[in-house]
PyMOL Python script that loads the backbone (N, CA, C, O; Angstrom):
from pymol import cmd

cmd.read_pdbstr("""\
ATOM      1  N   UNK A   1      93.409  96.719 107.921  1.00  0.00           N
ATOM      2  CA  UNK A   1      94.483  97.573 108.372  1.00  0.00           C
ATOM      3  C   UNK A   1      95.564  96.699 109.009  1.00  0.00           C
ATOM      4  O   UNK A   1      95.216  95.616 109.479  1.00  0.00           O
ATOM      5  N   UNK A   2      97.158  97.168 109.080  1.00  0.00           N
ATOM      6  CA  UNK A   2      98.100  96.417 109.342  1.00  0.00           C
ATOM      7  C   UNK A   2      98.743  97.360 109.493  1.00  0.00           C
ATOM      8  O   UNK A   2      98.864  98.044 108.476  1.00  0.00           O
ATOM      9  N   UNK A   3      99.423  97.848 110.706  1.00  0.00           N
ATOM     10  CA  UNK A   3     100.406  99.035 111.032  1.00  0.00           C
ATOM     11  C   UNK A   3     101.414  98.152 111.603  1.00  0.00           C
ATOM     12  O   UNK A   3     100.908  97.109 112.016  1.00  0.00           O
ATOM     13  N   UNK A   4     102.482  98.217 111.737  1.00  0.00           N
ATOM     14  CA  UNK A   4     103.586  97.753 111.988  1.00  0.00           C
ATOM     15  C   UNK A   4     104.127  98.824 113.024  1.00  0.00           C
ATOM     16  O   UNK A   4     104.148 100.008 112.687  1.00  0.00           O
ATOM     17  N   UNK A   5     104.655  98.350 114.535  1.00  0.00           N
ATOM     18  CA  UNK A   5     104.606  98.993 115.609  1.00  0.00           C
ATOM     19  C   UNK A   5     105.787  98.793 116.109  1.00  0.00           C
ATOM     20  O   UNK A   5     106.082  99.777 116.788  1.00  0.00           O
ATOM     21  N   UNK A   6     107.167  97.488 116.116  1.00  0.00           N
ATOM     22  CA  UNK A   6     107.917  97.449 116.296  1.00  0.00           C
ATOM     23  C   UNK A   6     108.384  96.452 115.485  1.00  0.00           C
ATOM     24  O   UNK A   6     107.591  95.826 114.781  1.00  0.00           O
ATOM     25  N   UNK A   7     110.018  96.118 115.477  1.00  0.00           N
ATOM     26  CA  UNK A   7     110.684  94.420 115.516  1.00  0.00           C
ATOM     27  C   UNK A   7     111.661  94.743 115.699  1.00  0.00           C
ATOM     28  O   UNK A   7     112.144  95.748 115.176  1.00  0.00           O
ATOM     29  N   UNK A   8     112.412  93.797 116.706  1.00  0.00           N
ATOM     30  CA  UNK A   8     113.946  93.865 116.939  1.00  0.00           C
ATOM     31  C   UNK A   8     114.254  92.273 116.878  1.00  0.00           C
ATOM     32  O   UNK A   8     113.588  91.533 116.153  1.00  0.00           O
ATOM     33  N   UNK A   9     115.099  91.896 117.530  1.00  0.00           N
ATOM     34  CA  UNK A   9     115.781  90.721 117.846  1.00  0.00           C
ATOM     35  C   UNK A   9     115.996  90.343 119.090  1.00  0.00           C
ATOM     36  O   UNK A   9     116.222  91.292 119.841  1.00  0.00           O
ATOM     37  N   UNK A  10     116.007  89.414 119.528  1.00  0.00           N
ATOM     38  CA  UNK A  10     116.521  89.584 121.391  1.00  0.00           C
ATOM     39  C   UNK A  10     117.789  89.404 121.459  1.00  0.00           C
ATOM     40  O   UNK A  10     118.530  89.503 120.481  1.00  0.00           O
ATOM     41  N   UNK A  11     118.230  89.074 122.819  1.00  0.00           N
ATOM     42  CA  UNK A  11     119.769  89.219 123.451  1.00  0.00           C
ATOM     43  C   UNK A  11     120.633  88.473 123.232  1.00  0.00           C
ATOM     44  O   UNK A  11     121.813  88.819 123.288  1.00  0.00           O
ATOM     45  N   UNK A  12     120.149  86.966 122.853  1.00  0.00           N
ATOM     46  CA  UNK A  12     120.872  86.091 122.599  1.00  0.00           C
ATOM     47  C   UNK A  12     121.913  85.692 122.191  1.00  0.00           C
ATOM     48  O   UNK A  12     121.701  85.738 120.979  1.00  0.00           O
ATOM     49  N   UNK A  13     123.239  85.203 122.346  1.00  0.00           N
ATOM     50  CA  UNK A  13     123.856  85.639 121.767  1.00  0.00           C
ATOM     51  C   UNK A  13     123.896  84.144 120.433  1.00  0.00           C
ATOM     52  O   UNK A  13     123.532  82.986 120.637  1.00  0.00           O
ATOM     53  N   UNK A  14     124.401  84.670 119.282  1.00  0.00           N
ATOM     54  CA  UNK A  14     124.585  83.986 117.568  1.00  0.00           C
ATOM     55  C   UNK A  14     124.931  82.918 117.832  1.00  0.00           C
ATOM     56  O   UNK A  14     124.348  81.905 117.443  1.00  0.00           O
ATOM     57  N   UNK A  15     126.175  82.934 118.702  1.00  0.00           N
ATOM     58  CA  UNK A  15     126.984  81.874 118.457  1.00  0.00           C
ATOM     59  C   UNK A  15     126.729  80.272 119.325  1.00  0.00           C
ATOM     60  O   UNK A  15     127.591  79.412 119.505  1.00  0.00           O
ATOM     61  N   UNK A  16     124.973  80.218 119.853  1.00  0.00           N
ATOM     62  CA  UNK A  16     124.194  79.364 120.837  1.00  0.00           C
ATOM     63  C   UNK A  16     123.891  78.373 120.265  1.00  0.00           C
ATOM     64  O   UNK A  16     122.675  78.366 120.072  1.00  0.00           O
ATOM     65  N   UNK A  17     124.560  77.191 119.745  1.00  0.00           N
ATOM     66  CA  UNK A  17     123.206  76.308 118.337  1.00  0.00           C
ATOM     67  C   UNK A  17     122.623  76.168 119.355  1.00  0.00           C
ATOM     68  O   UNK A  17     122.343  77.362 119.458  1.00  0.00           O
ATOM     69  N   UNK A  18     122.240  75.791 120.109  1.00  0.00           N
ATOM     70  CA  UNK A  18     121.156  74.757 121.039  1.00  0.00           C
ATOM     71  C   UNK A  18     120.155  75.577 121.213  1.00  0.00           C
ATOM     72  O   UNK A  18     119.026  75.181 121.500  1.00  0.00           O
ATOM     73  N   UNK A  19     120.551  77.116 121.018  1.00  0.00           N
ATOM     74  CA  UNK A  19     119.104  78.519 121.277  1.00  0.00           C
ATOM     75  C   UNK A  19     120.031  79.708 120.215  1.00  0.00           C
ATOM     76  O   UNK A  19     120.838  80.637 120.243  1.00  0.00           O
ATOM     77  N   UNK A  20     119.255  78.906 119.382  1.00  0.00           N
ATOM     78  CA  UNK A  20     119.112  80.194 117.996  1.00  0.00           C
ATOM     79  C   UNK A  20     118.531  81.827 118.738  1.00  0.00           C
ATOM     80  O   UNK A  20     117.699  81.927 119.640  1.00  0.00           O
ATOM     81  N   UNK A  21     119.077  82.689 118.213  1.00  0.00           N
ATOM     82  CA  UNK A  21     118.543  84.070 117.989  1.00  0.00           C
ATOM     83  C   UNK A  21     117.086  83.771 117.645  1.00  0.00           C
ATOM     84  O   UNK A  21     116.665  82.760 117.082  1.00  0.00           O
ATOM     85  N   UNK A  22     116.257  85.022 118.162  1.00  0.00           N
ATOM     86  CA  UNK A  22     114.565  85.340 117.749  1.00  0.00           C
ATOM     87  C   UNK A  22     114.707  86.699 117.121  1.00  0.00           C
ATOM     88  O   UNK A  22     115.663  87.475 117.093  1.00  0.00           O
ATOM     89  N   UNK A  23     113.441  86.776 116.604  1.00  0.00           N
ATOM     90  CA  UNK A  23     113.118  88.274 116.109  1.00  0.00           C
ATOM     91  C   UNK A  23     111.527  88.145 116.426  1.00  0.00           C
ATOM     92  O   UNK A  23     110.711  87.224 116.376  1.00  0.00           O
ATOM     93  N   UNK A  24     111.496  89.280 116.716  1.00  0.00           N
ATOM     94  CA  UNK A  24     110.110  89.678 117.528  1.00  0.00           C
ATOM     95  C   UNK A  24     109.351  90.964 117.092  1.00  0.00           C
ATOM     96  O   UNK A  24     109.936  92.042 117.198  1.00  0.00           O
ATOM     97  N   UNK A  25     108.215  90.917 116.658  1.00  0.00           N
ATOM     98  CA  UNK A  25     107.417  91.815 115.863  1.00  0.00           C
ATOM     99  C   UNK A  25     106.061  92.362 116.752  1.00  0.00           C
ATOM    100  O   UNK A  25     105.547  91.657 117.621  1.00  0.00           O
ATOM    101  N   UNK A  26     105.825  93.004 116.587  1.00  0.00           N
ATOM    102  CA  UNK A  26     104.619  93.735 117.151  1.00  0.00           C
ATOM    103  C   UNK A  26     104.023  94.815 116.074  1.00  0.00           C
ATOM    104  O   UNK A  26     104.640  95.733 115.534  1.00  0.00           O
ATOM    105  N   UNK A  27     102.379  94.374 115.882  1.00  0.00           N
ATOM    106  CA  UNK A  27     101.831  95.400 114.994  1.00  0.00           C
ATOM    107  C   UNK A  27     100.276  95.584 115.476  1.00  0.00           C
ATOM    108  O   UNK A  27      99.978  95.546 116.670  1.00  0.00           O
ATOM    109  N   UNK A  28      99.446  95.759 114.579  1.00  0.00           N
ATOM    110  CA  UNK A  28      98.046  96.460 114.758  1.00  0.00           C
ATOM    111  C   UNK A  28      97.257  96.099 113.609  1.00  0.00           C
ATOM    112  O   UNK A  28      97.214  96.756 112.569  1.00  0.00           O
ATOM    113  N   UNK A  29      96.670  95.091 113.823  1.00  0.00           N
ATOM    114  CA  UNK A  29      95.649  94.597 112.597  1.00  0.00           C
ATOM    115  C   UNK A  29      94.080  94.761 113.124  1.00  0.00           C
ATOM    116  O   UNK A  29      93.712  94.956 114.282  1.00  0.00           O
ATOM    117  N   UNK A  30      93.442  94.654 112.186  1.00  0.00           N
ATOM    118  CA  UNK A  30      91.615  94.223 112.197  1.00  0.00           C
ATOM    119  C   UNK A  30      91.310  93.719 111.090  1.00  0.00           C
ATOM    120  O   UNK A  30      90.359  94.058 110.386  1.00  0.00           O
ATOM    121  N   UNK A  31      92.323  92.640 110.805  1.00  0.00           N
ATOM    122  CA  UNK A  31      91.893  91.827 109.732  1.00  0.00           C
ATOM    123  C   UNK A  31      91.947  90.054 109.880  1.00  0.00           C
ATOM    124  O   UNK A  31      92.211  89.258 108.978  1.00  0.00           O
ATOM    125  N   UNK A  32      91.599  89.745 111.347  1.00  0.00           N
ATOM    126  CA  UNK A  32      92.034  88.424 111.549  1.00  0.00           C
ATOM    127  C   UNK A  32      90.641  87.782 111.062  1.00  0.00           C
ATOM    128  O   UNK A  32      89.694  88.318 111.637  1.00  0.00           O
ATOM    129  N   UNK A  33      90.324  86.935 110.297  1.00  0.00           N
ATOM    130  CA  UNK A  33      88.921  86.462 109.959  1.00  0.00           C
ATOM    131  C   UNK A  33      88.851  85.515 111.188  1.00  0.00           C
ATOM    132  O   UNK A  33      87.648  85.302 111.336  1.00  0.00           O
ATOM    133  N   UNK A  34      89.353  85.025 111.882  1.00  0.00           N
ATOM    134  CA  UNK A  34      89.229  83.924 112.855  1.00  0.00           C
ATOM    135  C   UNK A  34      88.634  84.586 113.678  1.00  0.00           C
ATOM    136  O   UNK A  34      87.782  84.069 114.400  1.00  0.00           O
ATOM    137  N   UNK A  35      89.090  86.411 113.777  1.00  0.00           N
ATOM    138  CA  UNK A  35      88.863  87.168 115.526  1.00  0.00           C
ATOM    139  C   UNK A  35      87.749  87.692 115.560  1.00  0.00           C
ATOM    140  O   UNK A  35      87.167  88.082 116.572  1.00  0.00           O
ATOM    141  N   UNK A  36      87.268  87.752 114.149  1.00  0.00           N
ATOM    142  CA  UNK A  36      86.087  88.932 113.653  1.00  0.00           C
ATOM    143  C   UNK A  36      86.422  89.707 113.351  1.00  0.00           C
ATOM    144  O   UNK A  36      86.781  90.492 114.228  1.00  0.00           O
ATOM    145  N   UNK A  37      86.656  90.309 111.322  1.00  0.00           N
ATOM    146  CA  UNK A  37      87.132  91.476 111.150  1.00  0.00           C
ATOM    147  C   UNK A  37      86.218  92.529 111.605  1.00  0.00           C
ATOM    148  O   UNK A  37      85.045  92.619 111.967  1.00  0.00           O
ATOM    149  N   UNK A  38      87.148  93.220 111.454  1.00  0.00           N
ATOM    150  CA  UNK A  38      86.690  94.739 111.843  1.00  0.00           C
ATOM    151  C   UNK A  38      87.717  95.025 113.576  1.00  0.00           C
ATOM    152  O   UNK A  38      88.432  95.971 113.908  1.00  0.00           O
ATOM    153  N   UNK A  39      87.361  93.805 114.287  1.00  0.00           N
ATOM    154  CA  UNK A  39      88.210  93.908 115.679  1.00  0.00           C
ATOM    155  C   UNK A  39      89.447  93.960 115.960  1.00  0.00           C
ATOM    156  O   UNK A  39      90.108  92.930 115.832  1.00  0.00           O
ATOM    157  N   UNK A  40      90.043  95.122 116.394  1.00  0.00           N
ATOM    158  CA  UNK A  40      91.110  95.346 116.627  1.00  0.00           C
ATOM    159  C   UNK A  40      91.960  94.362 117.157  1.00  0.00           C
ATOM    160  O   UNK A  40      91.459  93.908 118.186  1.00  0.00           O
ATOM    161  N   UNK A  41      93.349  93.695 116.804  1.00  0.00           N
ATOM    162  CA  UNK A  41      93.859  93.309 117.877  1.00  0.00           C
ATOM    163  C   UNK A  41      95.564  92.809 118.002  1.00  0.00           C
ATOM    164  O   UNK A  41      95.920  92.086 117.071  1.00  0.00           O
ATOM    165  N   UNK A  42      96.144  92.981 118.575  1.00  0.00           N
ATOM    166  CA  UNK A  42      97.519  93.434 118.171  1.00  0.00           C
ATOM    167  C   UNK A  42      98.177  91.895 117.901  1.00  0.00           C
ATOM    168  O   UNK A  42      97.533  90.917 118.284  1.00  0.00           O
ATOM    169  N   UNK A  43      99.360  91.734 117.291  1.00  0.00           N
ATOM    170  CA  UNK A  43      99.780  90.864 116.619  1.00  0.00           C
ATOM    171  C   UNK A  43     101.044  90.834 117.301  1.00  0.00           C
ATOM    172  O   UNK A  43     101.687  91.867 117.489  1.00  0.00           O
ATOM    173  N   UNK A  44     101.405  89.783 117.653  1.00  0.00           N
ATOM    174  CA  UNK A  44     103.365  88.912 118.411  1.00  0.00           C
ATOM    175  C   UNK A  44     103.058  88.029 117.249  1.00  0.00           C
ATOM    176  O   UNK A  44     102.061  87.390 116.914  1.00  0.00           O
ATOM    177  N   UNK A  45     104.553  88.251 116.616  1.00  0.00           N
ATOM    178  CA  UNK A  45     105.325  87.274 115.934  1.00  0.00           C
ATOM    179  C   UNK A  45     106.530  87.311 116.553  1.00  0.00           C
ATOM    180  O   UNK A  45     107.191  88.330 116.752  1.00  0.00           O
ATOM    181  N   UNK A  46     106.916  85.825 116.960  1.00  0.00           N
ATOM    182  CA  UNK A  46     107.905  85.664 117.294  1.00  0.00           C
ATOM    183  C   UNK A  46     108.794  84.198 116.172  1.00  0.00           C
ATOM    184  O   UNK A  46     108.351  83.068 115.965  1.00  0.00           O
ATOM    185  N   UNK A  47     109.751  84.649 115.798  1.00  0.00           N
ATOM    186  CA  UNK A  47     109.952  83.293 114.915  1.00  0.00           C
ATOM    187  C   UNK A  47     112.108  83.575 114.979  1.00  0.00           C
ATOM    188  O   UNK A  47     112.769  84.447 115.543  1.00  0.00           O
ATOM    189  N   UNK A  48     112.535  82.376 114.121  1.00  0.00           N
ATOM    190  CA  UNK A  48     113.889  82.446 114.246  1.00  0.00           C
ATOM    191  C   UNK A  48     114.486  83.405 113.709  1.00  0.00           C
ATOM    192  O   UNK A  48     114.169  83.686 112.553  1.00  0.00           O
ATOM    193  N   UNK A  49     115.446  84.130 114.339  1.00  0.00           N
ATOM    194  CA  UNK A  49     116.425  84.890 113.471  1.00  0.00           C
ATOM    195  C   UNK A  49     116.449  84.649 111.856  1.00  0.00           C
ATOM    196  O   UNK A  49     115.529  83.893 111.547  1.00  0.00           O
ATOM    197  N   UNK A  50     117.063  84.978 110.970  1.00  0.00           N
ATOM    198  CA  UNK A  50     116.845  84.633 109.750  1.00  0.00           C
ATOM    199  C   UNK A  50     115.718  84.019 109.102  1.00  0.00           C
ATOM    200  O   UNK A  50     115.880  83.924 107.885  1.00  0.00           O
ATOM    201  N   UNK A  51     114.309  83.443 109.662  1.00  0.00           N
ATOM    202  CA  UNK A  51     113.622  82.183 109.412  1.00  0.00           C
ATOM    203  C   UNK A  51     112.469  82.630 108.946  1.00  0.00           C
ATOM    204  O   UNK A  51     111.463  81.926 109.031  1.00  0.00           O
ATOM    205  N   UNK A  52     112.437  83.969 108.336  1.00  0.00           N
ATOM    206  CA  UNK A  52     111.097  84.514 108.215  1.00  0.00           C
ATOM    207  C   UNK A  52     109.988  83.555 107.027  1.00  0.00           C
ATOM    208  O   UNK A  52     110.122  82.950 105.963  1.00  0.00           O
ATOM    209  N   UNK A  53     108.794  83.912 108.080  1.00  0.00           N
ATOM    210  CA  UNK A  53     107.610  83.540 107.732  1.00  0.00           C
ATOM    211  C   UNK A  53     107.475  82.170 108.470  1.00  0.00           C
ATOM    212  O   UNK A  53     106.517  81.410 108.329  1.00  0.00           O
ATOM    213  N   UNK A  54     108.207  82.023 109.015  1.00  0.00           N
ATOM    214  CA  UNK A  54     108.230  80.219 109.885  1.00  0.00           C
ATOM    215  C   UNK A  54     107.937  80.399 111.080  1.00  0.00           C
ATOM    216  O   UNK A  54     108.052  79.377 111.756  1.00  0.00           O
ATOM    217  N   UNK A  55     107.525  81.496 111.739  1.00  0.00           N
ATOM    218  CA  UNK A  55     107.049  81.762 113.323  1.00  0.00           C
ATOM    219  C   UNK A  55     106.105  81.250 113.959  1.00  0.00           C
ATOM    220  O   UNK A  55     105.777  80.081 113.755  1.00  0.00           O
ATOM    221  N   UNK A  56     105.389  82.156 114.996  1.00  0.00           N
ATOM    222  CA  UNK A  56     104.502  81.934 115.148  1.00  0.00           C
ATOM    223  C   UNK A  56     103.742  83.361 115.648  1.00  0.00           C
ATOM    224  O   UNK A  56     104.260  84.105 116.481  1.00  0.00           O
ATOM    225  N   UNK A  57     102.334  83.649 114.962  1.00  0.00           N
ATOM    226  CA  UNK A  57     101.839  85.105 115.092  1.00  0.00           C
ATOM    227  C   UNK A  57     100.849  84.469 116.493  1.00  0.00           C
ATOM    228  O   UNK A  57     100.270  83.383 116.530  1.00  0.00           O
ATOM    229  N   UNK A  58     100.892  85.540 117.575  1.00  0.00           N
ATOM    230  CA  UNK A  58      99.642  85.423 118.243  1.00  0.00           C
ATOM    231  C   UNK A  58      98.651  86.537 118.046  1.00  0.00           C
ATOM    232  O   UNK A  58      99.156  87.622 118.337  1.00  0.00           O
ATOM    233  N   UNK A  59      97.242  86.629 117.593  1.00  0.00           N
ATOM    234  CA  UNK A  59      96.621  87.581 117.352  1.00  0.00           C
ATOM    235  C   UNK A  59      95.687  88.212 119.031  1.00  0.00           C
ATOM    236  O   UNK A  59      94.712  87.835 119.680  1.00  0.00           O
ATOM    237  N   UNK A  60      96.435  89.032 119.100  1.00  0.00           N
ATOM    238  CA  UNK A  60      95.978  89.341 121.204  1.00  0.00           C
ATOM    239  C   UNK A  60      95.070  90.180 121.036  1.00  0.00           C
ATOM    240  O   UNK A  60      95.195  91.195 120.350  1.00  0.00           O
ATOM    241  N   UNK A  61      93.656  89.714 121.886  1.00  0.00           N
ATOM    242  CA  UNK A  61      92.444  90.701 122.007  1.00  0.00           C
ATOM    243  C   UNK A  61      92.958  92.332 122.924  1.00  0.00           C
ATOM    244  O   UNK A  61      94.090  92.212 123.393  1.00  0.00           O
ATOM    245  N   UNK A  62      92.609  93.079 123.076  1.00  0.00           N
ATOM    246  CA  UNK A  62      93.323  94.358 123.849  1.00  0.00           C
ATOM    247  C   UNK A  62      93.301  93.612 125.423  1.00  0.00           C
ATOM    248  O   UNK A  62      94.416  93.221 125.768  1.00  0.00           O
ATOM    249  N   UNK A  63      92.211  93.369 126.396  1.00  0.00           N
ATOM    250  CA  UNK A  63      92.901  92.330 127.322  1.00  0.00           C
ATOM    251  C   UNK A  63      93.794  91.758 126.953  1.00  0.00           C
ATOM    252  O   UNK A  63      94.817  92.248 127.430  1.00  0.00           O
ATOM    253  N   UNK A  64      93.988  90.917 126.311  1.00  0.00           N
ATOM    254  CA  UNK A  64      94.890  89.702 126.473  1.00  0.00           C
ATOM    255  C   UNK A  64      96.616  90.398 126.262  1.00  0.00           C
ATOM    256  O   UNK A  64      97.563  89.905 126.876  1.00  0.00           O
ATOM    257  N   UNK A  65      96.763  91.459 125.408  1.00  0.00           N
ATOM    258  CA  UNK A  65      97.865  92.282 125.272  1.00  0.00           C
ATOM    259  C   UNK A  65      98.285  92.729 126.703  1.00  0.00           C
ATOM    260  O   UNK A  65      99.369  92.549 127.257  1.00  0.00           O
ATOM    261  N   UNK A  66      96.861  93.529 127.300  1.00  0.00           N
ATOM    262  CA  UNK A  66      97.356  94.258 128.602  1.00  0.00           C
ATOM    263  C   UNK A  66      97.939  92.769 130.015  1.00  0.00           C
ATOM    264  O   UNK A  66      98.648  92.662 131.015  1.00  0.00           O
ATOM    265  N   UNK A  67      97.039  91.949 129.149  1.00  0.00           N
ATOM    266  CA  UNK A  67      97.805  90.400 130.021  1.00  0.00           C
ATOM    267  C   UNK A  67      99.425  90.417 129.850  1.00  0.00           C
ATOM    268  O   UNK A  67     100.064  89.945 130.791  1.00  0.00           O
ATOM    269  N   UNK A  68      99.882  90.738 129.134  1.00  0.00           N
ATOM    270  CA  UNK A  68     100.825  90.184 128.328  1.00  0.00           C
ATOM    271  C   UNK A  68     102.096  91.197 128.760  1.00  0.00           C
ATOM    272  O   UNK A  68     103.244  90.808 128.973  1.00  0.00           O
ATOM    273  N   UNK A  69     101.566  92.751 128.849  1.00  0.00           N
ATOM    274  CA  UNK A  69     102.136  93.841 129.442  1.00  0.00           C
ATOM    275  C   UNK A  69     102.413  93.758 130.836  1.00  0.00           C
ATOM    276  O   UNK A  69     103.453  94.169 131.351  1.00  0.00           O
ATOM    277  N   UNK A  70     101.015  92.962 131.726  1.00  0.00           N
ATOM    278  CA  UNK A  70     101.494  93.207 133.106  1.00  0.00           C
ATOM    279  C   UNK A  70     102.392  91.969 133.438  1.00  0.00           C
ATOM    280  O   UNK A  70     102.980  91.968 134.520  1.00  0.00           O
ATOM    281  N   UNK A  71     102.517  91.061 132.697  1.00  0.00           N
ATOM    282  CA  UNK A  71     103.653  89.659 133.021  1.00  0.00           C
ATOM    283  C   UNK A  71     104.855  90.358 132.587  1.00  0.00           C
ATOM    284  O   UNK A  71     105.899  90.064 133.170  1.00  0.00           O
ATOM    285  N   UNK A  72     104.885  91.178 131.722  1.00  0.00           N
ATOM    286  CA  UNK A  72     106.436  91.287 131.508  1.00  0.00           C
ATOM    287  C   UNK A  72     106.805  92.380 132.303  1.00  0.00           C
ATOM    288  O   UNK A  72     107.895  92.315 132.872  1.00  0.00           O
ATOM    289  N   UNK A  73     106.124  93.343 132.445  1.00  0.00           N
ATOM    290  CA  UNK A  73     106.357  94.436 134.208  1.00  0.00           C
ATOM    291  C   UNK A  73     106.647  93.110 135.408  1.00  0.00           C
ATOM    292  O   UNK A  73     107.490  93.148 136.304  1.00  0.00           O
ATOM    293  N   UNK A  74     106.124  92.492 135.248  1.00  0.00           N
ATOM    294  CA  UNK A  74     106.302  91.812 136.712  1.00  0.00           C
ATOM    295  C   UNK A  74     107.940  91.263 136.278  1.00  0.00           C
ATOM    296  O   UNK A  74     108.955  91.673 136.841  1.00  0.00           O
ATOM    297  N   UNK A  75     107.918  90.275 135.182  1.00  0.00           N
ATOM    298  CA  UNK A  75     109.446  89.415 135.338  1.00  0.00           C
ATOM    299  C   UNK A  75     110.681  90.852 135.536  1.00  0.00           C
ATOM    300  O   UNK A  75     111.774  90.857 136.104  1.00  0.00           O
ATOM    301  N   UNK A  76     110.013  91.857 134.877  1.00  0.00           N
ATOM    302  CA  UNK A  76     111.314  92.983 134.965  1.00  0.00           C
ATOM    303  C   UNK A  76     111.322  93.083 136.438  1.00  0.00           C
ATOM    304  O   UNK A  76     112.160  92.370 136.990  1.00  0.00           O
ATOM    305  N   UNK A  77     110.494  93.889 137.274  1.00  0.00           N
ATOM    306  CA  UNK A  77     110.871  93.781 138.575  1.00  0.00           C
ATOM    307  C   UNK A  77     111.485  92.423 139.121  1.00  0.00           C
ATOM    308  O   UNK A  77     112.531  92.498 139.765  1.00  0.00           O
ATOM    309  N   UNK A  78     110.964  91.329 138.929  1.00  0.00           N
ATOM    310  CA  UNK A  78     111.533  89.891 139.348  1.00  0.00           C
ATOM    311  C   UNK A  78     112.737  90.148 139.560  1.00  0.00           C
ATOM    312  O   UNK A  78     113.325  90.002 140.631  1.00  0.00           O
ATOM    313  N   UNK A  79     113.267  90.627 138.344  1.00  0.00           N
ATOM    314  CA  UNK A  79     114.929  90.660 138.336  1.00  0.00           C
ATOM    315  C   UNK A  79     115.746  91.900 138.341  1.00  0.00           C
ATOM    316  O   UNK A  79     116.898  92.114 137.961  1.00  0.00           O
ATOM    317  N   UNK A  80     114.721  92.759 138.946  1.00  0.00           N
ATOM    318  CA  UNK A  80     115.325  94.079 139.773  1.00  0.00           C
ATOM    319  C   UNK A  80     115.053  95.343 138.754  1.00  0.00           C
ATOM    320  O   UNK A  80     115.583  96.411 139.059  1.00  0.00           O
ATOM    321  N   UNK A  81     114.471  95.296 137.882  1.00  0.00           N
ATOM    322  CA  UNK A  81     114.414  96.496 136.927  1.00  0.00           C
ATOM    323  C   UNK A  81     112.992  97.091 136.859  1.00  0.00           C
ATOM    324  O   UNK A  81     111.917  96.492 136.823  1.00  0.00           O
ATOM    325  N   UNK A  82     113.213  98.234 136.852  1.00  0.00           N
ATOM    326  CA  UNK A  82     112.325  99.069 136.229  1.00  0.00           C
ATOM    327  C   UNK A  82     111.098  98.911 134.993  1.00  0.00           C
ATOM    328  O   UNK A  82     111.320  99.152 133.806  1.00  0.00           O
ATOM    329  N   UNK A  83     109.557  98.384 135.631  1.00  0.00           N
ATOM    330  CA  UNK A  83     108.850  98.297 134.169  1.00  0.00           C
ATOM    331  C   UNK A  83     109.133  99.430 133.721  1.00  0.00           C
ATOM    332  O   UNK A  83     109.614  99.138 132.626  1.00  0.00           O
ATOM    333  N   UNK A  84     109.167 100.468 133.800  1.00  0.00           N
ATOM    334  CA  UNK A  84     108.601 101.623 132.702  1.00  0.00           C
ATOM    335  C   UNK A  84     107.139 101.402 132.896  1.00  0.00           C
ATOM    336  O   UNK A  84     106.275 100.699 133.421  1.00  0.00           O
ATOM    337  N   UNK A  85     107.481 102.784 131.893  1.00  0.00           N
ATOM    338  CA  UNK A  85     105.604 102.449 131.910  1.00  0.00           C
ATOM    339  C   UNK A  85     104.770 101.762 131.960  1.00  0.00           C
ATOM    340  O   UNK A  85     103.616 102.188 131.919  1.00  0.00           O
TER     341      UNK A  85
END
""", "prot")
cmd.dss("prot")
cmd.show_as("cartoon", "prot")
cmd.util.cbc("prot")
cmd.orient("prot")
């Protein structure tokens, strides 16, 4: 299984050579043979703007996601905003 859950791009702005644009993916697999199929576990690709297939996927156990959720709640407050949910 492979559900596809988000992708956007970040803020960056185009015109940076020194920091290219990203695009950033989030999905839902149980097909990593490395993780043990059958085990759920959500997928970050993060790679260059235009550069597809040249990224890098992290395959996140459900801890390691909710790791991943409470660091980015925290940097949002860091810098005065609202996690959300």
């Amino acid at each position: 299984m492979r559900r596809s859950i988000l992708d956007a791009t970040d803020d960056h702005p185009v015109d940076d050579d020194e920091r290219p644009p990203a695009s950033w993916a989030v999905a839902v697999i149980d097909d990593c043979d490395g993780c043990g199929m059958g085990e759920p576990r959500v997928a970050l690709t993060l790679e260059e703007l235009g550069r597809a297939g040249t990224g890098v996927v992290a395959h996140l156990a459900p801890d390691t996601a909710r790791r991943l959720r409470e660091a980015l709640a925290l940097a949002l407050r860091e810098v005065g905003e609202d996690p959300g949910r």
